[in-house]
Each structure stands twice: as structure tokens, then as C-alpha cells.
C-alpha positions as CSV (number, residue, x, y, z in Angstrom):
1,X,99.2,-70.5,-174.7
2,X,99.2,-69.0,-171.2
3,X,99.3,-71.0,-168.5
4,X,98.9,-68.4,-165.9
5,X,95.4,-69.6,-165.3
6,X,94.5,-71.7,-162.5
7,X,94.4,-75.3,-163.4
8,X,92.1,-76.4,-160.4
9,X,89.2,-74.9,-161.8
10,X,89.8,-74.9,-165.6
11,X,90.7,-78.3,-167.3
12,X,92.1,-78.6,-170.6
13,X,90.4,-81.7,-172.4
14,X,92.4,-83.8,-175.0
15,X,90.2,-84.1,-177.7
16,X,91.4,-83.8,-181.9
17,X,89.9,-80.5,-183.2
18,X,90.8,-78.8,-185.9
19,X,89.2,-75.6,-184.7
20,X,88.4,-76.0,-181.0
21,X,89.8,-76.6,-177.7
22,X,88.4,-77.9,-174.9
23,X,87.9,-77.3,-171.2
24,X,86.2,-78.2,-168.2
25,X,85.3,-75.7,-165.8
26,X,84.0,-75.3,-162.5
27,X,81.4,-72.9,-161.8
28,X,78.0,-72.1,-160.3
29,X,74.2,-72.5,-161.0
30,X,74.4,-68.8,-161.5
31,X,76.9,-69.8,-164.5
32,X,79.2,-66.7,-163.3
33,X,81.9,-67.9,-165.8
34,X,79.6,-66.5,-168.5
35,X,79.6,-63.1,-167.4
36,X,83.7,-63.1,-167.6
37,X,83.3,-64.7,-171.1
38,X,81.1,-61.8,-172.6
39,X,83.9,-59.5,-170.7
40,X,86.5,-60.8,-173.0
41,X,84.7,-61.2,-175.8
42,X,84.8,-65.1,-176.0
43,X,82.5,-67.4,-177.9
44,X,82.1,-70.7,-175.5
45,X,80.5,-73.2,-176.8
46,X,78.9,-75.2,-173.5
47,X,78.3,-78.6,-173.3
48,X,77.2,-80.7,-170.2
49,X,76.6,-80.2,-166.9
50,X,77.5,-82.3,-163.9
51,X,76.3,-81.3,-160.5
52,X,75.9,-82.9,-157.0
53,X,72.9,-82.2,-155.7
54,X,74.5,-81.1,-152.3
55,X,77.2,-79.1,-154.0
56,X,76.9,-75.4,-155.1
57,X,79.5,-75.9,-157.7
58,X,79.1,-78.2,-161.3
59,X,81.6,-79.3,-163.9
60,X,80.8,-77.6,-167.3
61,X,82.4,-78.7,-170.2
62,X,82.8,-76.4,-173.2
63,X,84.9,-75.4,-176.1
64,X,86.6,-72.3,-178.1
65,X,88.1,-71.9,-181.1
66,X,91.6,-72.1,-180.8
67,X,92.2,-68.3,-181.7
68,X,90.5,-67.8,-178.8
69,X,92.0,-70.0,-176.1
70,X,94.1,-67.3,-174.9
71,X,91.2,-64.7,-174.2
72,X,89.3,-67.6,-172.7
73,X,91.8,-68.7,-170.1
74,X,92.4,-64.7,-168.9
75,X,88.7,-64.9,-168.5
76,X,88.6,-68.1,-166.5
77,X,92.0,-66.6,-164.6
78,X,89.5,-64.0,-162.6
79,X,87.1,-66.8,-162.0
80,X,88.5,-67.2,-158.6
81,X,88.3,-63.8,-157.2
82,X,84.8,-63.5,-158.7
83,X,83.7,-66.1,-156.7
84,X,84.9,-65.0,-153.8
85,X,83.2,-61.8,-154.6
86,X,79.7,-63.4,-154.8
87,X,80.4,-65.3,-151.5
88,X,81.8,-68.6,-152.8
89,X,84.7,-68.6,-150.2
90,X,85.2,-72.7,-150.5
91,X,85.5,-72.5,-154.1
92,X,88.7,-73.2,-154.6
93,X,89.0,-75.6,-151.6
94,X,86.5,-77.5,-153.6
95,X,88.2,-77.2,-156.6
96,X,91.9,-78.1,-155.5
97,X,90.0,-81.5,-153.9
98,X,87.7,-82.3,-157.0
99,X,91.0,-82.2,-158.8
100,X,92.9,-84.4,-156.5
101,X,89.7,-87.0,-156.7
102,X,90.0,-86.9,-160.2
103,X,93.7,-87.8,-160.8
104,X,93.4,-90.4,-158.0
105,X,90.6,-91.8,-160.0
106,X,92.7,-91.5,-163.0
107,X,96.0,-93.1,-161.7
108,X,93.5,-96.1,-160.5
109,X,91.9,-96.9,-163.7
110,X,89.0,-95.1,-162.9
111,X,87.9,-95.8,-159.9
112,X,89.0,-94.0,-156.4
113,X,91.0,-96.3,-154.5
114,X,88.2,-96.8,-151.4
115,X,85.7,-98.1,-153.6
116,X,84.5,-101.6,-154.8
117,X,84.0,-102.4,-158.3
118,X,82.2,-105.1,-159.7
119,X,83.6,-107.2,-162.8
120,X,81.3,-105.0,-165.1
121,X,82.6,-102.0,-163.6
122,X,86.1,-102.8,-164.5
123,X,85.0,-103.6,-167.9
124,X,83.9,-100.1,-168.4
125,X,86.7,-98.7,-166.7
126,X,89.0,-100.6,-168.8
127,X,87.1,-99.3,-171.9
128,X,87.4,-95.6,-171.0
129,X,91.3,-95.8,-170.4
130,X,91.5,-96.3,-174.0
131,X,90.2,-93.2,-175.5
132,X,91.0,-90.3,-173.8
133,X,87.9,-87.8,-174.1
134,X,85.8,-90.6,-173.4
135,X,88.0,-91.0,-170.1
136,X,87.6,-87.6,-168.8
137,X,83.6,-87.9,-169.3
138,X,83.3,-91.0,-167.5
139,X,86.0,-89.9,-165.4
140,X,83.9,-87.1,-163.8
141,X,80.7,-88.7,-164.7
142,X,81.6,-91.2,-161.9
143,X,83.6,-89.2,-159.0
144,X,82.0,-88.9,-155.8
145,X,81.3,-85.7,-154.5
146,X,81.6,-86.1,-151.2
147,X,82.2,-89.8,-148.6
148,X,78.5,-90.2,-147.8
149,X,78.4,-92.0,-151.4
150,X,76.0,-89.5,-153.8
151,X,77.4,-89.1,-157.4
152,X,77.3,-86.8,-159.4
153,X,74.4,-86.2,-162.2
154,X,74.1,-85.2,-165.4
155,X,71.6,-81.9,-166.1
């Protein structure tokens, strides 16, 4: 698989398929991503969406077939320059931090480490460690976007 992509704006998802892999990607409203994908003649399957309301960006989850993991991961390679073509000049600023939210959350069970959890939260976060897909979905479902304390939501 090449691994030349760039990581902070293209997750791989651990989930058993026989056929598919899995991603996370970040991209716009606009959906640029998709233009790159018809480019190089990938089939993307999409998902959800997850978007902060004062964000530009969203988390996208998707999938390809294996065969074409390769062609998708060139494609998501030019992502960056693309969006600093269209004027997205933060875009991998906000990437790089999403990602470091995300493993902080990770390495804390789910939670970032400034925030308070109830006992029911814990119980959830407890529950999510233990299957991994299931992780990274409640994982970004429940990341901050920013410090003034909105969360993301689901489209």
C-alpha cells in the first residue's frame, strides 16, 4: 500500500472487510475530494458526515475496494494542494490539530484530558474501547472542535 499520502487528512479505519477499506477524510462542504476521486477513477463509497457548525472542514467516512486503495490514497495525496488552490489555506493546520485531539482522546479512553465526564459517560467510553470501528465513530463523534465547547454533528 503507499503510504506517501498524508495521514492528517486521510485516516485508515480498522474494520474486517473482505472487499473494502476504510477511511476517514477531511474535506469541505464543496466535497472537493470527490472531484480527485472521478480523476483517478475511484469508486468511494461515502458514509457520514461530521461537521462543526463554525468549521469549514467535516470528517467523511468512506470506503473502497481494496484493489483500489492505492488509486484512492494518490487521489487523497493532492487533497492538500487542492485546497490550498480553492483558498483553504488553514487546512492542514486544522487537520494536523483534529488529529492530535483525536489521539489524545484516544490515549484517554475517550475523552480529552480537560474535560469532565460523568459515570455514564465513562460507561460509554469504556464500551467503545472495546471494538475498534465503533471507537473511531464515537471517537470523532465526540471531539470538540474548538475550546468554546460546541461538538461536532452528525449531517
Amino acid at each position: 500500500m503507499n503510504q506517501k499520502y498524508n495521514e492528517d487528512c486521510c485516516w485508515t479505519i480498522e474494520k474486517f472487510s473482505l472487499f473494502h477499506r476504510h477511511f476517514a477524510i477531511i474535506d469541505t462542504a464543496d466535497h472537493l475530494a470527490d472531484q480527485l476521486f472521478i480523476k483517478h477513477k475511484v469508486q468511494v463509497d461515502f458514509g457520514s458526515e461530521l461537521a462543526c457548525p463554525d468549521e469549514p472542514y467535516r470528517v467523511i467516512l468512506c470506503k473502497c475496494r481494496k484493489r483500489d486503495a492505492d488509486a484512492f490514497l494518490e487521489a487523497v495525496c493532492e487533497l492538500p494542494n487542492k485546497m490550498l488552490l480553492c483558498g483553504h489555506s488553514d487546512y492542514l493546520t486544522f487537520c494536523e490539530g483534529l488529529k492530535k485531539k483525536a489521539l489524545s482522546a484516544q490515549d484517554n479512553g475517550g475523552a480529552l484530558p480537560d474535560e469532565t465526564t460523568d459515570p455514564a459517560q465513562e460507561a460509554e467510553q469504556e464500551s467503545a474501547k472495546e471494538i475498534p470501528c465503533q471507537a473511531a465513530g464515537q471517537l470523532v463523534w465526540h471531539l470538540p472542535c474548538d475550546t468554546h465547547g460546541s461538538k461536532w454533528k452528525s449531517l
